[in-house]
VEXFIVEX-985072 format. One line per field, with one value per atom (N, C-alpha, C): residue in three letters; x, y, z; atom name. Coordinates in steps of 0.05 Angstrom, whole numbers. Layout:
N
residuo c(Ala:...)
xx c(X:...)
yy c(Y:...)
zz c(Z:...)
atomo c(CA:...)
END
This chain:
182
residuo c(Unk:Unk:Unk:Unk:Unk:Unk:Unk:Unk:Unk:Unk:Unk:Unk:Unk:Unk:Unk:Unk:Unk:Unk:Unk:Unk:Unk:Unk:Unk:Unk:Unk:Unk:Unk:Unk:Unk:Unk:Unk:Unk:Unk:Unk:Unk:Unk:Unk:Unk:Unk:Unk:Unk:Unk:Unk:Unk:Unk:Unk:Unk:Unk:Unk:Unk:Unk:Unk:Unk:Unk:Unk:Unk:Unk:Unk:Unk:Unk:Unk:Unk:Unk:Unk:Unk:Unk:Unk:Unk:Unk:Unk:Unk:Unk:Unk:Unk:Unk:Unk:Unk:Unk:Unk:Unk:Unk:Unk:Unk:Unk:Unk:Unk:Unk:Unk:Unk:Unk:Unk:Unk:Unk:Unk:Unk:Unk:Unk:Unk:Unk:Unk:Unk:Unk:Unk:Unk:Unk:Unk:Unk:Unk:Unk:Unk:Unk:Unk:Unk:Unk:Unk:Unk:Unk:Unk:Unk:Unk:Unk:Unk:Unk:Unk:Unk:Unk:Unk:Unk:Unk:Unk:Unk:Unk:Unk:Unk:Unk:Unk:Unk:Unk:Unk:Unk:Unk:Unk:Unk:Unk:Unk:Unk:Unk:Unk:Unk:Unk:Unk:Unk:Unk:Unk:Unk:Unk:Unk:Unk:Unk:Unk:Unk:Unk:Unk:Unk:Unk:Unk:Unk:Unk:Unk:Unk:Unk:Unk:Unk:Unk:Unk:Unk:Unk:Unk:Unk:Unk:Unk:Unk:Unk:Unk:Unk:Unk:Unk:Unk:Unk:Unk:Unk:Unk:Unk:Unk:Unk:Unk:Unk:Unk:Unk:Unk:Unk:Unk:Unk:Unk:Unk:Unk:Unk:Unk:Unk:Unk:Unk:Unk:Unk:Unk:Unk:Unk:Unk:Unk:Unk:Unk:Unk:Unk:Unk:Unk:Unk:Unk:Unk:Unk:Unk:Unk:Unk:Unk:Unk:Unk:Unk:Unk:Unk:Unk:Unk:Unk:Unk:Unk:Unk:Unk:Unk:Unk:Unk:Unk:Unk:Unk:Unk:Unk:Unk:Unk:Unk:Unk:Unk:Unk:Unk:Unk:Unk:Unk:Unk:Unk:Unk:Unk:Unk:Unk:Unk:Unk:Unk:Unk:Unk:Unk:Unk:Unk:Unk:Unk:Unk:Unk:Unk:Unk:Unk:Unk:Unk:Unk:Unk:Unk:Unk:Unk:Unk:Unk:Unk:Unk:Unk:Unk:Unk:Unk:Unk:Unk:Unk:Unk:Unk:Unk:Unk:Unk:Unk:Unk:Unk:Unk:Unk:Unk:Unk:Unk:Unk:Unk:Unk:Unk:Unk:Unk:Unk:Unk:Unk:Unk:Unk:Unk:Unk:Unk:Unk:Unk:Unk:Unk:Unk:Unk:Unk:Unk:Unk:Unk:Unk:Unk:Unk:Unk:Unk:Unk:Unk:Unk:Unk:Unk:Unk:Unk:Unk:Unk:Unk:Unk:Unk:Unk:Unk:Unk:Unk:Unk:Unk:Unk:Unk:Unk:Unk:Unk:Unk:Unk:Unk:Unk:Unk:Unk:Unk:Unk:Unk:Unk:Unk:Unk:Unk:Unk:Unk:Unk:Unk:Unk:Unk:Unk:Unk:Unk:Unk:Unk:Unk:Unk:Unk:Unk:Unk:Unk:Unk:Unk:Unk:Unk:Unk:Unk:Unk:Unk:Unk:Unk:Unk:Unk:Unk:Unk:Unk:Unk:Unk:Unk:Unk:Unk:Unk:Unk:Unk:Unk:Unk:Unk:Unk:Unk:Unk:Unk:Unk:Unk:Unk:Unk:Unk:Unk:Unk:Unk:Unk:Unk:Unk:Unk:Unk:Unk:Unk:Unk:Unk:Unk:Unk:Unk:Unk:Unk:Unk:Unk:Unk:Unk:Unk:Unk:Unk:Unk:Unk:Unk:Unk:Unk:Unk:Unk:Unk:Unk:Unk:Unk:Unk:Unk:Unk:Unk:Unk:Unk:Unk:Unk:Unk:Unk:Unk:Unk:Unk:Unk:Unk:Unk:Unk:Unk:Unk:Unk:Unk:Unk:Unk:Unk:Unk:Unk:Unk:Unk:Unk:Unk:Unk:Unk:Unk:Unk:Unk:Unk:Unk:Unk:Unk:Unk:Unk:Unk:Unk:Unk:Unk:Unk:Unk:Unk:Unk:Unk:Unk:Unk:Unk:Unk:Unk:Unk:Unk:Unk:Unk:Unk:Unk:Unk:Unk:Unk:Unk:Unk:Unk:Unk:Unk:Unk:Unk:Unk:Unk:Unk:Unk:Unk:Unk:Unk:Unk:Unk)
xx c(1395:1423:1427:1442:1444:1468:1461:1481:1492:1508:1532:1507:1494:1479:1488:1488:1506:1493:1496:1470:1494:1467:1477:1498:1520:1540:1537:1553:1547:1561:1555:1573:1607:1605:1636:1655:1644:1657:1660:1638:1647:1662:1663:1679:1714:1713:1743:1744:1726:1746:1744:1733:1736:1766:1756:1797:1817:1819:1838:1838:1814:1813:1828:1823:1837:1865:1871:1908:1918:1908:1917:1923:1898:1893:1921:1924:1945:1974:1969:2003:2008:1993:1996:2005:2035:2037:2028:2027:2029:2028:2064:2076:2072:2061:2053:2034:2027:2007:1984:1962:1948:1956:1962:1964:1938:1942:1920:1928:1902:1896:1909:1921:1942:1909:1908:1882:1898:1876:1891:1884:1899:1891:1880:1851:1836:1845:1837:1855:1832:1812:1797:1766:1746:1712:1712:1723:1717:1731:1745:1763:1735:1729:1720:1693:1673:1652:1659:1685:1688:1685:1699:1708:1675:1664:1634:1613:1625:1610:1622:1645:1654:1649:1646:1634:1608:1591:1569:1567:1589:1583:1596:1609:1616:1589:1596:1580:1575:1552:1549:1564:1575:1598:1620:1626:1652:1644:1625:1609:1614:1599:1606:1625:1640:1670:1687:1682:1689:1683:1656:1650:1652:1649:1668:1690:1708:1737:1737:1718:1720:1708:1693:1675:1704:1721:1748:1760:1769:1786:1780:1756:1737:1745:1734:1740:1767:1784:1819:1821:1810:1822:1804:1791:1767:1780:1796:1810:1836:1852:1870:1870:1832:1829:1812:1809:1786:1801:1824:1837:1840:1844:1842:1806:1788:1763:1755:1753:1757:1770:1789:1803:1783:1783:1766:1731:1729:1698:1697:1724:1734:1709:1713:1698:1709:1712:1718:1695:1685:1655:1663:1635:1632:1621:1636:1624:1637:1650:1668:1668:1644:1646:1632:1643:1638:1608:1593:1565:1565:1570:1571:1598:1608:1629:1632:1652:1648:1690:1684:1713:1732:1754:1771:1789:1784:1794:1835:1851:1856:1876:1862:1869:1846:1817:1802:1777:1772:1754:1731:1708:1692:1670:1683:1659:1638:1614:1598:1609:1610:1627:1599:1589:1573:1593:1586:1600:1578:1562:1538:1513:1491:1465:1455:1448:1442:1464:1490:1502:1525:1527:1548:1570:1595:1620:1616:1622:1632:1659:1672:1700:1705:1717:1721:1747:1772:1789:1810:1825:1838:1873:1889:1916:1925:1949:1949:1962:1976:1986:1989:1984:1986:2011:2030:2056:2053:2038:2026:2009:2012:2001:1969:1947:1916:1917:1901:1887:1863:1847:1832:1809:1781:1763:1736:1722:1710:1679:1650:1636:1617:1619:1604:1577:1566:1533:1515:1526:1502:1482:1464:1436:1447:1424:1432:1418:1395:1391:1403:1421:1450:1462:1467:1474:1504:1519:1553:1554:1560:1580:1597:1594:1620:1636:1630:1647:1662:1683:1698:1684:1663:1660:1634:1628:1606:1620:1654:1674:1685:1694:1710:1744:1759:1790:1793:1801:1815:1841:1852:1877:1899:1916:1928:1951:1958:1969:1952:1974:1961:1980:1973:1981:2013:2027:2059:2047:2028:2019:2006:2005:1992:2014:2036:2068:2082:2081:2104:2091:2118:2110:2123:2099:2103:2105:2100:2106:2122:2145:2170:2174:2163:2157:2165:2176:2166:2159:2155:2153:2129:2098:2091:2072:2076:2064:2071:2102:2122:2120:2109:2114:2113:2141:2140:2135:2130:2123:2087:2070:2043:2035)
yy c(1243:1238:1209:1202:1173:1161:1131:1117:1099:1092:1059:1037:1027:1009:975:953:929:910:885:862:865:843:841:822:824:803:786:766:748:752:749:756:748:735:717:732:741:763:784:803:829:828:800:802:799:783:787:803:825:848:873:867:889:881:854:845:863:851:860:901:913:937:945:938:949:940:918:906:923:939:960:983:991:1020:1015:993:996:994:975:990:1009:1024:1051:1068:1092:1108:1135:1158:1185:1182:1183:1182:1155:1138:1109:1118:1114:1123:1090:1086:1061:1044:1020:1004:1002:1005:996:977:960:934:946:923:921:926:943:944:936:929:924:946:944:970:954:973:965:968:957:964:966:957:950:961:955:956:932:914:880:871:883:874:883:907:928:906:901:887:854:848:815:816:845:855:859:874:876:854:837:812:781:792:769:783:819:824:819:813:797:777:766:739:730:751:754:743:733:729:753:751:770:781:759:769:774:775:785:810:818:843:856:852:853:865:859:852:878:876:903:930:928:946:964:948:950:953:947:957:982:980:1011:1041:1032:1057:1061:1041:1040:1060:1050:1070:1105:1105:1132:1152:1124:1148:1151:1137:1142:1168:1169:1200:1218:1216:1241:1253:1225:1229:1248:1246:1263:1297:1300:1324:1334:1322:1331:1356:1352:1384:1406:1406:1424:1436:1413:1429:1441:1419:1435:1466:1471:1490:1523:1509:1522:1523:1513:1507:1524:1528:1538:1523:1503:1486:1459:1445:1413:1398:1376:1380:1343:1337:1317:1287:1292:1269:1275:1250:1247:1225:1225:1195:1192:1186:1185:1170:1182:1169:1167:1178:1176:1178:1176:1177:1167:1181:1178:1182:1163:1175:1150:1148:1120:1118:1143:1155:1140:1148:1140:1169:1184:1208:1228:1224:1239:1221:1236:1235:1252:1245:1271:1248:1266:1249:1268:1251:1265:1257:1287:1268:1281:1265:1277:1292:1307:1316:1327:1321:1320:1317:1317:1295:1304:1335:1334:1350:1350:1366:1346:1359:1353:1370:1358:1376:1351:1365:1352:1367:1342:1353:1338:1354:1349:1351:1319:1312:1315:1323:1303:1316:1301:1295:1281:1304:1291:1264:1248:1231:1219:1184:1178:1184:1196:1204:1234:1252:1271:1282:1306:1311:1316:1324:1319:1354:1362:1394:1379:1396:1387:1426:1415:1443:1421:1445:1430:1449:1440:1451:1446:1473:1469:1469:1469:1467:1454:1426:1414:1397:1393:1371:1348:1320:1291:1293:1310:1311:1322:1337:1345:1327:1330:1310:1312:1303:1308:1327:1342:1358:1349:1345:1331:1359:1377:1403:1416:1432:1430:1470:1473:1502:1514:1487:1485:1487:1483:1482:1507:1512:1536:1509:1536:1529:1520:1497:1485:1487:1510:1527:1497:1495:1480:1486:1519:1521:1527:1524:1522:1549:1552:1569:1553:1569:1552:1547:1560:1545:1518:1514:1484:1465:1470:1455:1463:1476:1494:1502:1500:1517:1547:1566:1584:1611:1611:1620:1640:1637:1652:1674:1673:1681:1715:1719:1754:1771:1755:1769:1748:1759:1745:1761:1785:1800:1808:1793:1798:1772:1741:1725:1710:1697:1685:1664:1648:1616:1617:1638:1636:1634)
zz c(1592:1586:1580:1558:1551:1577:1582:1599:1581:1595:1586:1596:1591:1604:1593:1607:1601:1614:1607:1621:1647:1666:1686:1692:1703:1705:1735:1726:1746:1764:1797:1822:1815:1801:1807:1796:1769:1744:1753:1775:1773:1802:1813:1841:1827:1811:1800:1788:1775:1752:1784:1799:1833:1833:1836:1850:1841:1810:1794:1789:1795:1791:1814:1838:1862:1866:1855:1850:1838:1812:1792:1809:1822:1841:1861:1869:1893:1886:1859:1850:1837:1831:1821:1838:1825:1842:1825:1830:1811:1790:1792:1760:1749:1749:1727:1724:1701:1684:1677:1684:1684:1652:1654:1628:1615:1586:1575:1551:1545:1526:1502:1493:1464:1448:1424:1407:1375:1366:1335:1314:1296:1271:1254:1244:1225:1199:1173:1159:1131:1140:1118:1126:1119:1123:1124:1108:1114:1142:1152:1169:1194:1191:1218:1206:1194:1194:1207:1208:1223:1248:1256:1282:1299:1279:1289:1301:1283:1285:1302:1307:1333:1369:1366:1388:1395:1373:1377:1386:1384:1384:1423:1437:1465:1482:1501:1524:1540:1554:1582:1593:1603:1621:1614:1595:1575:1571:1555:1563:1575:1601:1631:1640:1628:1644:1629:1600:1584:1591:1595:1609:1625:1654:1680:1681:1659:1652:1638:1618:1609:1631:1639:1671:1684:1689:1711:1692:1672:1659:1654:1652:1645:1675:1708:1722:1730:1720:1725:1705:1686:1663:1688:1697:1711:1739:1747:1773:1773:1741:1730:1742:1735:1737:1760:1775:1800:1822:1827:1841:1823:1798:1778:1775:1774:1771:1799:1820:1855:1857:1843:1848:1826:1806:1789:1803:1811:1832:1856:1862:1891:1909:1911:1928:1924:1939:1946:1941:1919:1912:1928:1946:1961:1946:1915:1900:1877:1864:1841:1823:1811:1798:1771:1757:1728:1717:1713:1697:1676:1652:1621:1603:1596:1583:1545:1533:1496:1485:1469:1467:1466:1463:1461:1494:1500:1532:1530:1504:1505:1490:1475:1460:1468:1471:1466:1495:1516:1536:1539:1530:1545:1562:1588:1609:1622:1627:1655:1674:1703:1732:1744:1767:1776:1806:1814:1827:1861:1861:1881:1877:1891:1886:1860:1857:1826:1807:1816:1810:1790:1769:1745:1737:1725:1711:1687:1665:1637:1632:1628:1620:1581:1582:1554:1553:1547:1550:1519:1507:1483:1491:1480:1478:1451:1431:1414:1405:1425:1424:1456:1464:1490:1505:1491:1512:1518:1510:1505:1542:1552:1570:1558:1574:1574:1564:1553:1544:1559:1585:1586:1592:1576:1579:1600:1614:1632:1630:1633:1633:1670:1683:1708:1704:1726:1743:1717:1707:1692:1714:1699:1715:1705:1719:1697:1671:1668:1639:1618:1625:1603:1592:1567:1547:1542:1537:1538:1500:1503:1480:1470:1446:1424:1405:1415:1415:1431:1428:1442:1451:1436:1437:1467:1475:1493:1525:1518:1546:1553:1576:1584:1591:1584:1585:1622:1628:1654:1656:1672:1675:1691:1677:1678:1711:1707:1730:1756:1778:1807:1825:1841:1863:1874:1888:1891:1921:1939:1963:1965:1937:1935:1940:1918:1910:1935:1947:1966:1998:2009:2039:2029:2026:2015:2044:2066:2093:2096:2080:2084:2059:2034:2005:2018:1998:2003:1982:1962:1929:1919:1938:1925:1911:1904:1888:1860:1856:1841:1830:1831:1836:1814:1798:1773:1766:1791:1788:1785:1795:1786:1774)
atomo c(N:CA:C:N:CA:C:N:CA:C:N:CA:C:N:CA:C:N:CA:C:N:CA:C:N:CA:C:N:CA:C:N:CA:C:N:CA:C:N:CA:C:N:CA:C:N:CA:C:N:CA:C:N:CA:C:N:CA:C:N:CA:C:N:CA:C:N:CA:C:N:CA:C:N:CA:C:N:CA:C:N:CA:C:N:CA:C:N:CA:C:N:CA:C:N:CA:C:N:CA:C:N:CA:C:N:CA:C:N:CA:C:N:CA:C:N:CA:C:N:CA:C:N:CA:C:N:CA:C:N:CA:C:N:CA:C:N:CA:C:N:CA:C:N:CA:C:N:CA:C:N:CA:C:N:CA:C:N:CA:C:N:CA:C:N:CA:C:N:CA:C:N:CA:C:N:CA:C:N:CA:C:N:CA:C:N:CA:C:N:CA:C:N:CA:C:N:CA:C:N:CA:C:N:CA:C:N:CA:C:N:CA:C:N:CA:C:N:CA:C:N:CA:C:N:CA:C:N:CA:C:N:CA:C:N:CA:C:N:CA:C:N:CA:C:N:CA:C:N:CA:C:N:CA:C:N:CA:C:N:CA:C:N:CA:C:N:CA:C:N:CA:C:N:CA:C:N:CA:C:N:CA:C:N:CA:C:N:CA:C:N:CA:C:N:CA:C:N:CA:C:N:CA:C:N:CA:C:N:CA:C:N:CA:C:N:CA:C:N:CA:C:N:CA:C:N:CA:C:N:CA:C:N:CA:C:N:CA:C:N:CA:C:N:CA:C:N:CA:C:N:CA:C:N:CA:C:N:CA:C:N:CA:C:N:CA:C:N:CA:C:N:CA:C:N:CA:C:N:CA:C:N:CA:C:N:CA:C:N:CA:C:N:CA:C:N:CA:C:N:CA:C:N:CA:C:N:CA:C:N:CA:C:N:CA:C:N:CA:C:N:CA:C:N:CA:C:N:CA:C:N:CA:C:N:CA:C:N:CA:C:N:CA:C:N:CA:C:N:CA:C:N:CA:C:N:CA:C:N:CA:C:N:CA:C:N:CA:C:N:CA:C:N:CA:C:N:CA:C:N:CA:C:N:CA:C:N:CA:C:N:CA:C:N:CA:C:N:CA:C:N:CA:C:N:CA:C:N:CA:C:N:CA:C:N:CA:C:N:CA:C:N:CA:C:N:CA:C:N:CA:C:N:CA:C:N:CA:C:N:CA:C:N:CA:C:N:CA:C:N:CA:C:N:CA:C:N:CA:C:N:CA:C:N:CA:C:N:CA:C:N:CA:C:N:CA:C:N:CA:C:N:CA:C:N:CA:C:N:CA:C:N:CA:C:N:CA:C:N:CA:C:N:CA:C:N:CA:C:N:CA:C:N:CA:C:N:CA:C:N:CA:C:N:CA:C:N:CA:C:N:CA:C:N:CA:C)
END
């Protein structure tokens, strides 16, 4: 399976993009949705070839640092969906963390999560616009040598609804055989 692989950054750099990742994590509630970097529109092949060639021209740790910003962002879309695949798993899986990821994760996500020691989910993410809720399809019981799918035909559908015992103290229900919120 291919990785994100990135030089090594220096203690100082990935101790401040920790800082700043966990300042983000703690003011975040639910409903805020994580900020992301102003990007520019390309407009040209001459434009996208300058663009090519001043990321060249980045340091290590700028690199580094992109990087480590982009893995953060990958496992925030993955975290979106982890009680939805759990629930679809019918198991609570004892590991949630993103290894490979493709995509601008911005409209379109498809990540590896590993989800225990050899155990994998690929979710395959897109939304047609960022104000837009997630369509998300999810593929279980991969290995790490599984390669991520750039089709959407290799996924099964991730049922968007949940049980009202999840949302609700449902205890008192008496129609729950009848039941229109399911």
């Amino acid at each position: 399976c291919p990785a994100q692989s990135a030089a090594i950054p220096s203690a100082s750099t990935v101790e401040n993009a920790r800082r700043m990742v966990v300042a983000m994590k703690s003011s975040q509630t639910p409903e805020k949705k994580p900020m992301r970097s102003v990007t520019e529109y390309i407009r040209s092949p001459a434009q996208l070839n300058q663009i090519k060639s001043e990321a060249g021209k980045q340091s290590r740790q700028q690199n580094a640092a992109k990087n480590f910003f982009r893995k953060n962002e990958a496992q925030m879309v993955a975290d979106l969906f982890r009680a939805r695949v759990e629930q679809e798993l019918e198991e609570e899986v004892e590991d949630w963390r993103v290894t490979d990821f493709q995509g601008d994760l911005t409209r379109k996500a498809i990540l590896k999560v590993q989800v225990g020691q050899d155990e994998f989910v690929h979710l395959y993410a897109t939304r047609p616009s960022r104000n837009d809720h997630w369509i998300c399809l999810y593929a279980p019981f991969k290995t790490p040598r599984c390669t991520l799918e750039m089709t959407e035909d290799y996924y099964y559908d991730l049922p968007d609804r949940r049980m009202c015992s999840e949302r609700f103290d449902v205890s008192s229900c008496s129609t729950r055989e009848m039941c229109q919120l399911m």
